[in-house]
KEKE-3310 file (N, C-alpha, C; in steps of 0.2 Angstrom, whole numbers, plus 5000, padded with zeros to 4 digits):
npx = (5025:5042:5048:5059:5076:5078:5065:5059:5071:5084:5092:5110:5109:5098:5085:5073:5075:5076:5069:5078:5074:5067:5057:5056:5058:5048:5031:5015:5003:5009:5016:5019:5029:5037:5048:5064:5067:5057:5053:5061:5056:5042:5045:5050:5038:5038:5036:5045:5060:5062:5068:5079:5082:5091:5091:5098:5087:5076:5070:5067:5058:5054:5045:5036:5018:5013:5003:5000:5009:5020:5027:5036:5039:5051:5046:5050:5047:5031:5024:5030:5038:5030:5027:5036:5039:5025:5025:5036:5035:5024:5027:5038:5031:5019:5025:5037:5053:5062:5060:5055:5041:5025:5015:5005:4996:4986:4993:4985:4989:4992:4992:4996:4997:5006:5006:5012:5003:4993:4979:4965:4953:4944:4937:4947:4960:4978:4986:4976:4970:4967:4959:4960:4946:4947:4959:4961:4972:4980:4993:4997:5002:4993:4989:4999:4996:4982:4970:4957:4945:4947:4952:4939:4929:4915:4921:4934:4931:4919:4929:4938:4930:4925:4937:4937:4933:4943:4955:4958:4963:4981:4982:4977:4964:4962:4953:4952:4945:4949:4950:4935:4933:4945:4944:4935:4942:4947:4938:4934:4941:4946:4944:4938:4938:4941:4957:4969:4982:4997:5012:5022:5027:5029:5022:5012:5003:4999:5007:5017:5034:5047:5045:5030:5014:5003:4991:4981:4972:4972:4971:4959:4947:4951:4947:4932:4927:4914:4905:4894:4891:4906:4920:4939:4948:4961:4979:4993:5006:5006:4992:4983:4991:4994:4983:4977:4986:4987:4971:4972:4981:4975:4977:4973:4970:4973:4977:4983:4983:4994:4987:4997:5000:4987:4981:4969:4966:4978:4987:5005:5008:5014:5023:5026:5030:5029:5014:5013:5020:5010:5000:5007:5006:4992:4989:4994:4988:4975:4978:4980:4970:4970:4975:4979)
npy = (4883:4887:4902:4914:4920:4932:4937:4933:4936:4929:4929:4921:4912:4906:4916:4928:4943:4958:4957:4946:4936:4920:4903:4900:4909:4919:4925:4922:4932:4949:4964:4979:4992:5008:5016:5011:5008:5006:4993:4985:4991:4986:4972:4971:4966:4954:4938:4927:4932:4924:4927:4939:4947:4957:4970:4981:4993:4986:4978:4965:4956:4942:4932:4928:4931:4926:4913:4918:4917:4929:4942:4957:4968:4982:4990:5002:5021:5023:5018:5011:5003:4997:4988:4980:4973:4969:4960:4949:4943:4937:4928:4922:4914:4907:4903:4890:4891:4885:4878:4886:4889:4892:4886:4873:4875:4890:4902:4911:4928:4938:4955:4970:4986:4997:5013:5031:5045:5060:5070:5075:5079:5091:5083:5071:5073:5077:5065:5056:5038:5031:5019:5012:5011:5010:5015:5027:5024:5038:5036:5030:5018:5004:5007:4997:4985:4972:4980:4985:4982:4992:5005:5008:5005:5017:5023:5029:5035:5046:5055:5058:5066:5076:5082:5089:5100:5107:5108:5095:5079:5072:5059:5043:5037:5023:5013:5003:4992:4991:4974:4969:4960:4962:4976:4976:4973:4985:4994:5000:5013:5020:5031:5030:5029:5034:5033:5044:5040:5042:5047:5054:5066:5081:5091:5083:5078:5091:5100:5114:5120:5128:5124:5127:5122:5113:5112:5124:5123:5111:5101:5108:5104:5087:5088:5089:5081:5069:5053:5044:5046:5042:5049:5057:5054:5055:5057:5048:5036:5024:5014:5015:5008:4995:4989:4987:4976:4967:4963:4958:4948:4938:4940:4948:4964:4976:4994:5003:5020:5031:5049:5062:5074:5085:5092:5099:5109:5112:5109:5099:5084:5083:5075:5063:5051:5047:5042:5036:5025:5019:5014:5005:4997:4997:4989:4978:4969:4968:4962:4951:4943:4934:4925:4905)
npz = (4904:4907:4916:4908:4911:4909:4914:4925:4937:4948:4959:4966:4976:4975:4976:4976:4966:4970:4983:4989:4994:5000:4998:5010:5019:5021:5026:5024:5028:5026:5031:5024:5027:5021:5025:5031:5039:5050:5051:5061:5070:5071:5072:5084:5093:5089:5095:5093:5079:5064:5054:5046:5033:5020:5007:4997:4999:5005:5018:5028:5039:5046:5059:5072:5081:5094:5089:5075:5062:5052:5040:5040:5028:5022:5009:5005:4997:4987:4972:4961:4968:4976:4965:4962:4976:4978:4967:4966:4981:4976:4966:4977:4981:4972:4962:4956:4961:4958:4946:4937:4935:4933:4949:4952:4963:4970:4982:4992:4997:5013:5012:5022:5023:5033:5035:5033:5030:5023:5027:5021:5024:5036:5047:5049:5057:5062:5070:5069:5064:5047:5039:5023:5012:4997:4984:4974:4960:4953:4948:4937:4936:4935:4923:4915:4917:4912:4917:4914:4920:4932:4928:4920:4933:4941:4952:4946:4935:4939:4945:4935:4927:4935:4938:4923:4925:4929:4920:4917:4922:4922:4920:4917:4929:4940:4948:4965:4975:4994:5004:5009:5021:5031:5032:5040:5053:5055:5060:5073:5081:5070:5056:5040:5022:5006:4995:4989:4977:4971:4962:4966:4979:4979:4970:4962:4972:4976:4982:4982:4977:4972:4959:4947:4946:4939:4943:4951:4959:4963:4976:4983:4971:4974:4987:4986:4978:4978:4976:4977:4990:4993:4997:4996:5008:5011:5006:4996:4993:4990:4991:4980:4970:4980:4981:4969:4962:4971:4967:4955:4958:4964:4979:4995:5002:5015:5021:5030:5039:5050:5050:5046:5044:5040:5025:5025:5034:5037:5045:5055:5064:5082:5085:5074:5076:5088:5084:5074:5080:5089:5081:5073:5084:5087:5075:5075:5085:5081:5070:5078:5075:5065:5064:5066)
capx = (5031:5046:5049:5065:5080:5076:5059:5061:5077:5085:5098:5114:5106:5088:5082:5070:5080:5076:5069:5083:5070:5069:5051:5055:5061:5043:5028:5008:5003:5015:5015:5023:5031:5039:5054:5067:5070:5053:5054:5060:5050:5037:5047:5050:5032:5037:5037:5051:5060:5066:5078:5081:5085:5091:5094:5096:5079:5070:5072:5064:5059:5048:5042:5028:5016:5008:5001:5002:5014:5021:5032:5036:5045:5052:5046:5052:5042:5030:5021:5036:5043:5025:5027:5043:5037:5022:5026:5043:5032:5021:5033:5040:5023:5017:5030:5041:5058:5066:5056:5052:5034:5018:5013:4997:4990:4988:4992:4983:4993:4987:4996:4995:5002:5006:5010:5010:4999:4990:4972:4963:4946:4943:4936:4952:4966:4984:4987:4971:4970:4963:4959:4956:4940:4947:4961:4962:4976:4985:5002:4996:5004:4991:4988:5004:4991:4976:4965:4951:4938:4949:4951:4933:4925:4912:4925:4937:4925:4919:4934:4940:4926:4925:4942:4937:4934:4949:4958:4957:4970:4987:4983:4971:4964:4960:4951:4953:4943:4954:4948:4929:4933:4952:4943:4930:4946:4948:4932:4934:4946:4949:4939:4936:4936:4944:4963:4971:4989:5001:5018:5027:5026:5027:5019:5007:4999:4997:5014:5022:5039:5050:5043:5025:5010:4999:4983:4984:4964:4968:4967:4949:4944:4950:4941:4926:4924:4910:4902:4887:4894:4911:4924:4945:4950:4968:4985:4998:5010:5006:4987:4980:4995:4993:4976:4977:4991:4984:4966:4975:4984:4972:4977:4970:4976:4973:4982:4982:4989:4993:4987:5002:4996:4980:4979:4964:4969:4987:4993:5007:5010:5020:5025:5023:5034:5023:5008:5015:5021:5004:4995:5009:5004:4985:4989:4994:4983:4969:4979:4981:4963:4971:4980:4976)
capy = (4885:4891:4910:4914:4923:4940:4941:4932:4936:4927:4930:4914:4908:4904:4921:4932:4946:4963:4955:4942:4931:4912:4904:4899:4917:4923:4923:4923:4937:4953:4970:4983:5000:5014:5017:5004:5010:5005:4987:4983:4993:4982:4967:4971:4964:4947:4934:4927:4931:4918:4927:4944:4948:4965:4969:4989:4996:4981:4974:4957:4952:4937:4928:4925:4933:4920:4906:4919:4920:4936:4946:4965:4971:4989:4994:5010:5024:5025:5014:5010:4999:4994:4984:4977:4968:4962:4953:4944:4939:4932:4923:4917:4908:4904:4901:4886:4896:4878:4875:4894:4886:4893:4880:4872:4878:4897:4903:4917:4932:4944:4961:4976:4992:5001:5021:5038:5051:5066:5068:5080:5081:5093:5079:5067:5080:5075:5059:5051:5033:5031:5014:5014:5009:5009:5017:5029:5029:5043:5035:5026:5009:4999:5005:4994:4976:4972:4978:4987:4986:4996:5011:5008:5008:5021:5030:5030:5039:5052:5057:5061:5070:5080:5089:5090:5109:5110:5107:5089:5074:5069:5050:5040:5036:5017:5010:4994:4991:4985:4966:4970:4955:4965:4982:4974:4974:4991:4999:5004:5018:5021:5035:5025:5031:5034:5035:5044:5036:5048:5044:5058:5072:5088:5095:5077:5080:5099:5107:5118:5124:5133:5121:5128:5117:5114:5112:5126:5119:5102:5098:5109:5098:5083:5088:5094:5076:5063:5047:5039:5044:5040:5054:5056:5056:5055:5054:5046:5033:5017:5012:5010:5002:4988:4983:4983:4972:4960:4959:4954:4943:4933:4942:4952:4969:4984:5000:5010:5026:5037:5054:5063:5081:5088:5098:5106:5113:5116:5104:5094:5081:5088:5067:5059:5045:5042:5042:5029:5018:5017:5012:4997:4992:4994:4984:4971:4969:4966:4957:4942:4937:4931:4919:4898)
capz = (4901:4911:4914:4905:4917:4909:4915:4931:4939:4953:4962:4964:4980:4973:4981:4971:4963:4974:4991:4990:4998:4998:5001:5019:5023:5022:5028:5020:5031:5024:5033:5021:5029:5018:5029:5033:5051:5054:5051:5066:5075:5071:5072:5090:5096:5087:5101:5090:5075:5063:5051:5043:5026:5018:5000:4995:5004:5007:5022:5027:5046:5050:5064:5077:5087:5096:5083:5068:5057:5047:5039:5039:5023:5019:5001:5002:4995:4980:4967:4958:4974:4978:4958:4963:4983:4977:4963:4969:4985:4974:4964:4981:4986:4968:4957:4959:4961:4954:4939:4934:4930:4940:4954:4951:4970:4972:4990:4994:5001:5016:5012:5025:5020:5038:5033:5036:5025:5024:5028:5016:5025:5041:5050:5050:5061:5063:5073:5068:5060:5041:5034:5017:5008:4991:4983:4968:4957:4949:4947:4932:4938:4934:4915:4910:4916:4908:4924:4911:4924:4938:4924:4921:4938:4942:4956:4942:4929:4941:4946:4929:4925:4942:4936:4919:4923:4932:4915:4918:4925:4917:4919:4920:4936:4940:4957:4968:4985:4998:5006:5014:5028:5031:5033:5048:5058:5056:5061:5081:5081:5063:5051:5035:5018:5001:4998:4983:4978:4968:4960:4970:4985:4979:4964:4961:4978:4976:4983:4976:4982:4967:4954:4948:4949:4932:4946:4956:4963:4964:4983:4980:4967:4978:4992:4987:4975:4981:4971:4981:4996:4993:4995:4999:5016:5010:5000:5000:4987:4987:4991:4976:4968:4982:4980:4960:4963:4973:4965:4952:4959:4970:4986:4999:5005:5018:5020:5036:5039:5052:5048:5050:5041:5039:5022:5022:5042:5037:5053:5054:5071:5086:5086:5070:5079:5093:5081:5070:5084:5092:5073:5074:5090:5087:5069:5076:5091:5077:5066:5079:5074:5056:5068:5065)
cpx = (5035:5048:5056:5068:5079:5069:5057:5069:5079:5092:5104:5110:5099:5082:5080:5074:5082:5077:5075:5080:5068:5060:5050:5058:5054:5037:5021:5004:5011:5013:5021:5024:5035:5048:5058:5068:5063:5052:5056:5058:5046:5038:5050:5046:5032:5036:5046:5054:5066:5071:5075:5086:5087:5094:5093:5091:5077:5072:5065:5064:5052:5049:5036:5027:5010:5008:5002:5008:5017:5028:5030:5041:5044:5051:5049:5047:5040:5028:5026:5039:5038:5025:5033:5042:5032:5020:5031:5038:5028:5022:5036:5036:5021:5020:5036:5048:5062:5065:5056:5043:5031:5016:5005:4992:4992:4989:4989:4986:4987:4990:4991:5000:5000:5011:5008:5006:4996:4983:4969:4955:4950:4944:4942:4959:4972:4985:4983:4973:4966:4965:4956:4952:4942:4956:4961:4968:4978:4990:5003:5001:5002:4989:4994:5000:4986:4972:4960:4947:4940:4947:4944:4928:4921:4916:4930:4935:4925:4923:4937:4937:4924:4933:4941:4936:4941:4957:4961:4965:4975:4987:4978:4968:4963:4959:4952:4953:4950:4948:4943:4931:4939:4946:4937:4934:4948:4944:4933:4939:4950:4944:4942:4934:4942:4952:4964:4978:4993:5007:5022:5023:5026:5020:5011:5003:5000:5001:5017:5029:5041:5048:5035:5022:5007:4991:4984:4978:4966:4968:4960:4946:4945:4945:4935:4924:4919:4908:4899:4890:4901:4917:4931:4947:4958:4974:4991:5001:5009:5000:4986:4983:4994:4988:4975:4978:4986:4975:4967:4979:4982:4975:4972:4974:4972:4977:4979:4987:4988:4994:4991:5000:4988:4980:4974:4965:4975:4990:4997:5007:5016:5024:5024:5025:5029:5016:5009:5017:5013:5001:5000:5005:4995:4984:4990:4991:4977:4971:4980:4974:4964:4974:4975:4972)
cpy = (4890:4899:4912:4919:4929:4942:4937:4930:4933:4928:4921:4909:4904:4911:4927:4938:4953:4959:4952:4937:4924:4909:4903:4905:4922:4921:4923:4928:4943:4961:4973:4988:5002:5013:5010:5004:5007:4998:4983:4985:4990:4976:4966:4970:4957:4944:4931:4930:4926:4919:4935:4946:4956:4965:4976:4991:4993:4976:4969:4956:4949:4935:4927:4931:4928:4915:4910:4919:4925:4938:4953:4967:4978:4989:4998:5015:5025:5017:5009:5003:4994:4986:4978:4971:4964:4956:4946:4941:4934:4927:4920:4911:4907:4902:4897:4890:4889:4878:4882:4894:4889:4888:4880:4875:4883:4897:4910:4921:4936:4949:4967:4981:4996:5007:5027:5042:5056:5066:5076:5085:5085:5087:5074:5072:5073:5071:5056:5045:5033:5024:5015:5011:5005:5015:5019:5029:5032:5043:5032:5018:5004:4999:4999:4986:4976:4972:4987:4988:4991:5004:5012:5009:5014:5027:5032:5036:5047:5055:5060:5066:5077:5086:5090:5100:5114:5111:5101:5086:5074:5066:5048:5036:5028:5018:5003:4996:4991:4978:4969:4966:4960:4971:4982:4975:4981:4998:5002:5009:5020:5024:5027:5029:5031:5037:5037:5043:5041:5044:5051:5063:5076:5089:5088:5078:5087:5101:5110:5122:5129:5130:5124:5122:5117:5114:5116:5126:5113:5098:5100:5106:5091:5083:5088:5086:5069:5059:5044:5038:5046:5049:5052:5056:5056:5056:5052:5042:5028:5011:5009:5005:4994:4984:4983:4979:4966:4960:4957:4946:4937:4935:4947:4957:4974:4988:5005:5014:5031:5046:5057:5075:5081:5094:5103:5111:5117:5111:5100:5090:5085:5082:5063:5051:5040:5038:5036:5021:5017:5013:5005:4993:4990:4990:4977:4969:4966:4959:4950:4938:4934:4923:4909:4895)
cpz = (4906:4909:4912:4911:4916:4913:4925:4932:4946:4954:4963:4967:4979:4973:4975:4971:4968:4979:4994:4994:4995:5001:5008:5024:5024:5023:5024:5022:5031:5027:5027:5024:5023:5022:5030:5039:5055:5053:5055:5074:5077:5072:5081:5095:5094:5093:5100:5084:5069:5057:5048:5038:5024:5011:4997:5001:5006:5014:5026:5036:5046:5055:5067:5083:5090:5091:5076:5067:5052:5047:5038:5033:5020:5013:5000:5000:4987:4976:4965:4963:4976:4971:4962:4969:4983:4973:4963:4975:4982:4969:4969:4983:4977:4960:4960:4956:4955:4948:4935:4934:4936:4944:4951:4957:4970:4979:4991:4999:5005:5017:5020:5025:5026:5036:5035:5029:5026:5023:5024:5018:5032:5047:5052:5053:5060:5068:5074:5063:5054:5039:5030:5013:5001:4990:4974:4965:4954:4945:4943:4931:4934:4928:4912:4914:4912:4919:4921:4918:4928:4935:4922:4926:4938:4945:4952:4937:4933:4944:4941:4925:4929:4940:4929:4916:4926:4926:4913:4921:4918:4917:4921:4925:4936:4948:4959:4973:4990:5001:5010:5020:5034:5036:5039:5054:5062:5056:5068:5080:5077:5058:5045:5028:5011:5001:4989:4983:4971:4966:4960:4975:4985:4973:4963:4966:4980:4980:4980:4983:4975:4959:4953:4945:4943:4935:4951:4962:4965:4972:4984:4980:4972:4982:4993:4982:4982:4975:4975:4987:4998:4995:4998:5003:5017:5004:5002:4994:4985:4989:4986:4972:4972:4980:4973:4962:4962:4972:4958:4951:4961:4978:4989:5002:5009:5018:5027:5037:5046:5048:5051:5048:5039:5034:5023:5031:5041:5044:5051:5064:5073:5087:5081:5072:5082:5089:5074:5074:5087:5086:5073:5079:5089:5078:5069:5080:5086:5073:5070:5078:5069:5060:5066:5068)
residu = (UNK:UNK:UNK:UNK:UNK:UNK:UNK:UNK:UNK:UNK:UNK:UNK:UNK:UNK:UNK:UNK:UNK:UNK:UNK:UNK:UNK:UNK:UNK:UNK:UNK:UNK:UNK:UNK:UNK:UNK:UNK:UNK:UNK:UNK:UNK:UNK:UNK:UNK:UNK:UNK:UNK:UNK:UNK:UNK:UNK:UNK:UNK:UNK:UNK:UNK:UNK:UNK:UNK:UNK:UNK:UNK:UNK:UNK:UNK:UNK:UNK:UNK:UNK:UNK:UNK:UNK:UNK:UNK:UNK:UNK:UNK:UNK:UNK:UNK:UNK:UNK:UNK:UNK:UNK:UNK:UNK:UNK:UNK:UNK:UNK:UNK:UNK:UNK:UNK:UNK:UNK:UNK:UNK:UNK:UNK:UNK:UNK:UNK:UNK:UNK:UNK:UNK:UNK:UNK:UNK:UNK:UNK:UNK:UNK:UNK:UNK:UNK:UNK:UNK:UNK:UNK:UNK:UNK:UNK:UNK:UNK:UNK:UNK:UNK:UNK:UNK:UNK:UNK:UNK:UNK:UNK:UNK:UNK:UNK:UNK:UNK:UNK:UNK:UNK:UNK:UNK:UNK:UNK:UNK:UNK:UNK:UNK:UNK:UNK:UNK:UNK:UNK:UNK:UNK:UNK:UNK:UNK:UNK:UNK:UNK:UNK:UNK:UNK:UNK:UNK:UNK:UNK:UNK:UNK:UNK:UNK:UNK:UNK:UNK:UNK:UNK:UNK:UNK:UNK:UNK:UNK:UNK:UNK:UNK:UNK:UNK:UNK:UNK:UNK:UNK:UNK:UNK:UNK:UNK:UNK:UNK:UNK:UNK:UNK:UNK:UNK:UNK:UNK:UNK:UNK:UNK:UNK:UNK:UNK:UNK:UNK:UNK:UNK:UNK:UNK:UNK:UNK:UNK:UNK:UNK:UNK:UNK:UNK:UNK:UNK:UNK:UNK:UNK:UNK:UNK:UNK:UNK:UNK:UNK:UNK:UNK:UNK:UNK:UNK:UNK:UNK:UNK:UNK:UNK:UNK:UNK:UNK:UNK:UNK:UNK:UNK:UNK:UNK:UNK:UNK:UNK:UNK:UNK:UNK:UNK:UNK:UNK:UNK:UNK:UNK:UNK:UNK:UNK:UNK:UNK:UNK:UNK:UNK:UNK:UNK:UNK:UNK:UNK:UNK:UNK:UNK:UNK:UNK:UNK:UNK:UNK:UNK:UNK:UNK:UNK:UNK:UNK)
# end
């Protein structure tokens, strides 16, 4: 049954509604950045690029490095935007833009969410790399799917229960790995561990400026949480949003970040520039093993 125009939106051209992208304007390996500025950052190590698109925040650059194939698109920041990128992409590649109708073959997407974030342990200092294991939500995203198991997980559970003396959470948490093949790539020069995903920057990630905080422990409590092992090595907006997403979806996702602060230290980077361009260079360097 075809998807009526209310609920997929298309732009005159054919081109999905936000991205403004058309299936041959993108690729099945997606880097997502935050920033718009950084998009061609990244798109500066193409070999070639075969178009670029731009629609509000989201801007679009594909091409080649060597034999892969990719694109880099600006989400912007935040869960919210992360809803928005990768559902349109997965409407570009699995939904016939013509028909409305779902295609019979799925294609399988390869997301990577390259960002900056804050590192919560000692151990991870400012212009360290963090790929993420897993991501916890907080930013309650993924309560509006049916993804039961994610808010039932076990790192879900003891997380909820872990601040229950702190006066407990506003929302309910939910977990989603990232891709175990994905996060092989990102063993040599990359700490490893859990990522917690926010739906804002002050007060949701324990700042306070003139607004008071309802947690005034809660990076404490974050930091001082384990589950067989497991503990947060980070925060930041739009982990765990991605890898719901796409275990929903039928994709695969990673999320590296350069550590740009270090809360439990109080550091920020004397370069966060530098330390973001390096984390492209050494993201795509890995990423040409995806290559045909």
């Amino acid at each position: 049954m075809p998807f009526p125009p209310s609920e997929l939106i298309l732009n005159a051209d054919g081109s999905v509604y936000h991205l403004h992208l058309r299936p041959e304007q993108v690729a099945p390996v997606i880097i997502t950045v935050g920033d718009p500025g950084r998009v061609a950052k990244v798109s500066q190590y193409f070999d070639a690029v075969e178009c670029r698109v731009q629609k509000r925040e989201f801007i679009t650059h594909t091409g080649r490095i060597g034999r892969l194939r990719l694109s880099v698109i600006s989400s912007g920041i935040g869960p919210d935007n992360i809803d928005i990128v990768v559902n349109e992409v997965d409407a570009v590649f699995n939904i016939d833009l013509g028909t409305r109708e779902v295609k019979d073959e799925h294609t399988a997407l390869t997301f990577i969410r390259l960002g900056t974030a804050g590192g919560l342990q000692p151990e991870v200092p400012a212009d360290s790399f963090l790929a993420s294991t897993g991501g916890l939500g907080l930013d309650g995203l993924l309560l509006f799917y049916q993804a039961h198991a994610m808010w039932q997980h076990p790192l879900a559970q003891a997380l909820r229960q872990h601040f229950e003396d702190a006066g407990g959470l506003l929302t309910l948490p939910y977990f989603a790995p990232a891709d175990a093949e994905l996060l092989t790539y990102f063993a040599q020069g990359f700490h490893q561990g859990l990522t917690v995903t926010h739906g804002g920057f002050y007060g949701p990630q324990g700042r306070q400026l003139r607004a008071l905080r309802r947690l005034p422990k809660y990076l404490d409590y974050l930091q001082r949480f384990e589950h067989n092992s497991h503990r947060v090595f980070n925060l930041e907006m739009e982990t765990a949003a991605l890898f719901g997403l796409c275990q929903l979806l039928g994709h695969r996702a990673a999320s590296v970040s350069a550590i740009i602060a270090n809360r439990a230290l109080g550091q920020f980077s004397n370069n966060p520039e530098a330390a973001v361009q390096r984390l492209i260079e050494a993201t795509l360097e890995r990423l040409s093993a995806l290559a045909p």
